[in-house]
C-alpha positions in Angstrom: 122.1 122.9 98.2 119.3 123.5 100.3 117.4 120.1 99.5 117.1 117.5 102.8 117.7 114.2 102.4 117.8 110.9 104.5 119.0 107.7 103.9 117.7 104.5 104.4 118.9 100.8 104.6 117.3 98.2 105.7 119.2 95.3 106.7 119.1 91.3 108.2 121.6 90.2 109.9 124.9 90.8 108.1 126.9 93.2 110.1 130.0 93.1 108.2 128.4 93.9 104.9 126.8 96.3 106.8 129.8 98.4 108.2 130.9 99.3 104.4 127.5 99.6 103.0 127.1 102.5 106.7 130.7 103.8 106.0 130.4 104.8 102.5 126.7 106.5 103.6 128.9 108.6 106.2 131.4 109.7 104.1 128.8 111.4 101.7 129.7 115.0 101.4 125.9 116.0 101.2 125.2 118.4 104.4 123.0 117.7 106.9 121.9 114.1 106.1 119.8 112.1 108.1 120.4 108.5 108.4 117.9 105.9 109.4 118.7 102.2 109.2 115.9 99.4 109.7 116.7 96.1 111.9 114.5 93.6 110.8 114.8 92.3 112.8 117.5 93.6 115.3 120.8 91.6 116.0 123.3 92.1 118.7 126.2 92.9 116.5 124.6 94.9 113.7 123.5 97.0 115.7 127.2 97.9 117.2 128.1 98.6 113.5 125.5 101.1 113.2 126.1 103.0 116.2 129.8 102.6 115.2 129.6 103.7 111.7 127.0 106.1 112.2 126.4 107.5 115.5 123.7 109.6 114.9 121.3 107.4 112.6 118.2 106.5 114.0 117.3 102.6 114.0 114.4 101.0 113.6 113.7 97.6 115.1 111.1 95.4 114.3 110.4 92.2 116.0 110.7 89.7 113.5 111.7 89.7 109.7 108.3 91.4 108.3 110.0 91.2 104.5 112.1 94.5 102.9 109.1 96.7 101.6 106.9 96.6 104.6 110.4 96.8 106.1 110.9 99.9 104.0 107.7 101.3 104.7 109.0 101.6 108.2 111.7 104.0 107.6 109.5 106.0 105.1 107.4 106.6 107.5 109.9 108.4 109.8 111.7 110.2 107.2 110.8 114.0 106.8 113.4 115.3 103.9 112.5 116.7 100.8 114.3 113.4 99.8 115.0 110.1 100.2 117.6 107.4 99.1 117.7 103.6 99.6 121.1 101.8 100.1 121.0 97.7 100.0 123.0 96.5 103.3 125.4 94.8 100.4 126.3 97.7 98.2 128.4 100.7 99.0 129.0 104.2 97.4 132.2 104.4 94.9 132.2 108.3 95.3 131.8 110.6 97.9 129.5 113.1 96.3 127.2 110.2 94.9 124.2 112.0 96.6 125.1 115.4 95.7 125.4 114.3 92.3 121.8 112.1 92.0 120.0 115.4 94.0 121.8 117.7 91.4 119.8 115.8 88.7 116.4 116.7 89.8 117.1 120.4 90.2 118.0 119.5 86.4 115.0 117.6 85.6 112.2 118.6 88.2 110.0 116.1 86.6 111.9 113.3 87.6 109.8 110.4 89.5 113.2 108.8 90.6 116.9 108.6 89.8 119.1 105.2 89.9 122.5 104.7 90.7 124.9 102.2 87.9 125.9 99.2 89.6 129.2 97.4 89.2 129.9 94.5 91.0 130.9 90.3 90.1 127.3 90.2 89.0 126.6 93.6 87.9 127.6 95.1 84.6 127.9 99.3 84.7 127.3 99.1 80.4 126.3 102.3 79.1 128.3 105.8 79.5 125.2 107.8 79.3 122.2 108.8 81.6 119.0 107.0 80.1 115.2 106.5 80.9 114.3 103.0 82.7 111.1 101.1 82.8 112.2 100.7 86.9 114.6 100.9 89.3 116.2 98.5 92.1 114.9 100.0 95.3 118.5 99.7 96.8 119.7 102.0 94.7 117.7 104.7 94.1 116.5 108.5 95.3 113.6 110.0 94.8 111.2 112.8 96.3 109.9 111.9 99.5 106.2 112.9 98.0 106.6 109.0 96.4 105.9 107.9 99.5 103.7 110.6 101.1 101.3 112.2 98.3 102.2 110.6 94.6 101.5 107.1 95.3 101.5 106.0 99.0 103.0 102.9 101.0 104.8 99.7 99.3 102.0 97.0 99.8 102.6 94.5 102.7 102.1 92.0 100.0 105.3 92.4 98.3 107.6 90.6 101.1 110.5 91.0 98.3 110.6 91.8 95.2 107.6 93.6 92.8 107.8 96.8 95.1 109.8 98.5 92.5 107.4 97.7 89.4 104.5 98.5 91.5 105.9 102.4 91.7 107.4 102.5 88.5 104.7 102.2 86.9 102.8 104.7 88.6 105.0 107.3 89.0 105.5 107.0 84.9 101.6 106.6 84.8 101.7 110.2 86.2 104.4 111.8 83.5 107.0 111.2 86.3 109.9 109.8 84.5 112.7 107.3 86.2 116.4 107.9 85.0 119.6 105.8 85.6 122.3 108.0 86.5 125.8 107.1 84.4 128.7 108.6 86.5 126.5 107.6 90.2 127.8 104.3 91.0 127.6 101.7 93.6 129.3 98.5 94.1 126.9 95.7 94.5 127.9 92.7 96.5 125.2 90.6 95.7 126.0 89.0 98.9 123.8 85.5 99.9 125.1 86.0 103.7 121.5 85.5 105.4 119.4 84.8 102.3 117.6 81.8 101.3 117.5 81.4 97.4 114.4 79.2 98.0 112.8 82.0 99.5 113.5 84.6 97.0 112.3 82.8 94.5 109.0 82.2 95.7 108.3 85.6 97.3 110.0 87.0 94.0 107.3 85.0 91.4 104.5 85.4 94.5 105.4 89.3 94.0 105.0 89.3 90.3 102.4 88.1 89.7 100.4 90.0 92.2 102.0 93.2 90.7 100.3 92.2 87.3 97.5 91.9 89.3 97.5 95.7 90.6 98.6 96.9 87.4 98.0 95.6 84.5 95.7 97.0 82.1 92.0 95.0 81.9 92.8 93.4 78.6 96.4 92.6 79.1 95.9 90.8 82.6 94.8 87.1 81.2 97.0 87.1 78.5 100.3 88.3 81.4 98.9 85.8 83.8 99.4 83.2 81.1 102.9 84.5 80.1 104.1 83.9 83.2 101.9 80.6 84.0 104.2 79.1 80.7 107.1 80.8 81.3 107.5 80.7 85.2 106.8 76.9 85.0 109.3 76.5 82.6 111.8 78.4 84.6 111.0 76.4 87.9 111.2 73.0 85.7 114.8 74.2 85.4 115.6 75.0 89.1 114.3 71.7 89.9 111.7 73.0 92.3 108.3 72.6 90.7 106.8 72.2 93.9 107.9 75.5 94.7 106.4 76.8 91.4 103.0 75.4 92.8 103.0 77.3 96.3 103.8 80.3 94.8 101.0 80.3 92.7 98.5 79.1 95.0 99.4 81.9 97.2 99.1 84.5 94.7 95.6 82.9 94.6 95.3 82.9 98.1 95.8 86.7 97.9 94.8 87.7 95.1 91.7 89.8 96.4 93.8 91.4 98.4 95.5 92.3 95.1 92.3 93.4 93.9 91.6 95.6 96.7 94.8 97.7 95.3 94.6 97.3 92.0 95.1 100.6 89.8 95.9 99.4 86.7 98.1 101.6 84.3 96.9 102.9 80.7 97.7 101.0 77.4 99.7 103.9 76.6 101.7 103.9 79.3 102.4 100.0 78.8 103.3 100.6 75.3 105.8 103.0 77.1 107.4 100.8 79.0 107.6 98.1 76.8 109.7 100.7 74.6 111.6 101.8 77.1 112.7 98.1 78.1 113.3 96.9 74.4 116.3 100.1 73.9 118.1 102.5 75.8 116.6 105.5 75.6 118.3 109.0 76.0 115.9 111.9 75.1 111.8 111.0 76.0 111.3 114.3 73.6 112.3 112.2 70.9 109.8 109.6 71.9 106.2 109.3 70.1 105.1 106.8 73.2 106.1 109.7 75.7 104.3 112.5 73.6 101.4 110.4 73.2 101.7 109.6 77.1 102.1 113.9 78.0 98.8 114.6 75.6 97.1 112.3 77.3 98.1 113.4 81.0 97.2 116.9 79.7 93.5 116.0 78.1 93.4 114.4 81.6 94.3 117.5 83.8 92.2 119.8 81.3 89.3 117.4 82.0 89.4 117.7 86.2 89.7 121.6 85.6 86.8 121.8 84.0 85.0 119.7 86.2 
């Protein structure tokens, strides 16, 4: 097993969550691991778990709560492994060779963009028995090559304070034939804790997020009619909270920013839309048995015939 690998959590002020979520990280049988866990921002007691669960991980302070991608960022940017994987503060490993396990899979699969833990957990259902193709993962969860990060696609945009960050590489990586798999016998249990978390908060950085993603990544002639999706549907959703207020500020900040959005925006092919949208609407075990994928791999090889000619 000759593959590197850090881990990263990134956590806010819940130390007790914390110490399992650390514990089951140091208990992982995987050799040579490299742990590095991301204060934002730094507190007093968490920071006495850490060292106690994990002497040796690095931590990264920052000096106010900067949101969990740019958060994220921080520890990509100090990892150096041929791999990486992200651990939520509230979630812990079930097994002790979970990472040897999800690495395993990409010496299986080498084309593999990313690889996704099951969750189980009071609001988490593990459902099916078998490893299958997602649209996208949920950051906390997952592995993938550290190339993600440092070649394939780059940095999570500042932007996405919470929530988005995981679309917004999805779709790339399957843009580029990379494909994202959830792992059936890798599991974590998933707290879902609200210790330090403002519901109000998510939900506006969470709609905020989304609808700046569309913005990057939509195709040209699906953007109006996905802006007006979620214009109807959001507002309907928010009418239900009872915060239609909130609804408001969260669109007039995507507003606000969305040149900014512009300024990233790489929209994905129909193609690969039409891939996702399968991929959402039923499980899928074998992409060779998809037309959507095939059409996709024609496509990425017209493409990379096209730039070696040139």
């Amino acid at each position: 097993m000759g593959q590197s690998l850090s881990v990263i959590c990134v956590t806010h002020g819940r130390p007790q969550i914390l110490r399992r979520c650390l514990e089951s990280c140091a208990r992982q049988n995987y050799p040579a691991l490299k742990f590095f866990v991301v204060a934002n921002p730094p507190d007093g007691e968490s920071e006495v778990v850490i060292k106690q669960a994990i002497p040796n991980a690095r931590i990264i302070r920052t000096q106010t709560n900067i949101g969990f991608f740019p958060a994220l960022n921080l520890g990509l940017a100090e990892a150096d492994t041929d791999y990486v994987m992200v651990v939520d503060d509230d979630a812990h490993f079930t097994t002790d060779d979970s990472l040897s396990r999800l690495v395993d899979k990409f010496a299986q699969e080498p084309d593999l963009g990313a690889v996704t833990c099951t969750l189980e957990g009071p609001y988490e259902t593990p459902g099916d028995s078998r490893d299958k193709y997602i649209s996208v993962f949920t950051t906390g969860f997952t592995m993938f090559p550290r190339k993600v990060f440092s070649e394939w696609i780059g940095a999570f945009p500042n932007l996405f304070f919470r929530s988005a960050g995981e679309t917004f590489w999805c779709t790339e990586l399957w843009e580029q034939g990379r494909p994202v798999k959830r792992v059936a016998d890798v599991c974590m249990f998933h707290a879902l804790a609200k210790e330090g978390r403002s519901t109000k908060d998510w939900r506006f950085h969470g709609l905020r997020s989304q609808l700046l993603c569309a913005a990057m990544r939509e195709p040209a002639m699906w953007l109006a009619p996905v802006l007006l999706s979620k214009l109807v549907k959001s507002f309907g959703q928010y009418l239900r909270y009872r915060q239609p207020g909130l609804w408001l500020k969260a669109w007039l900040s995507f507003l606000f920013h969305i040149g900014e959005a512009f300024q990233s925006r790489k929209p994905i092919s129909s193609q690969t839309r039409r891939l996702l949208r399968r991929l959402d609407r039923s499980p899928v075990y074998n992409l060779s048995e998809l037309p959507e994928w095939q059409r996709l791999k024609c496509e990425l090889t017209s493409l990379g015939a096209e730039r070696q000619v040139t």
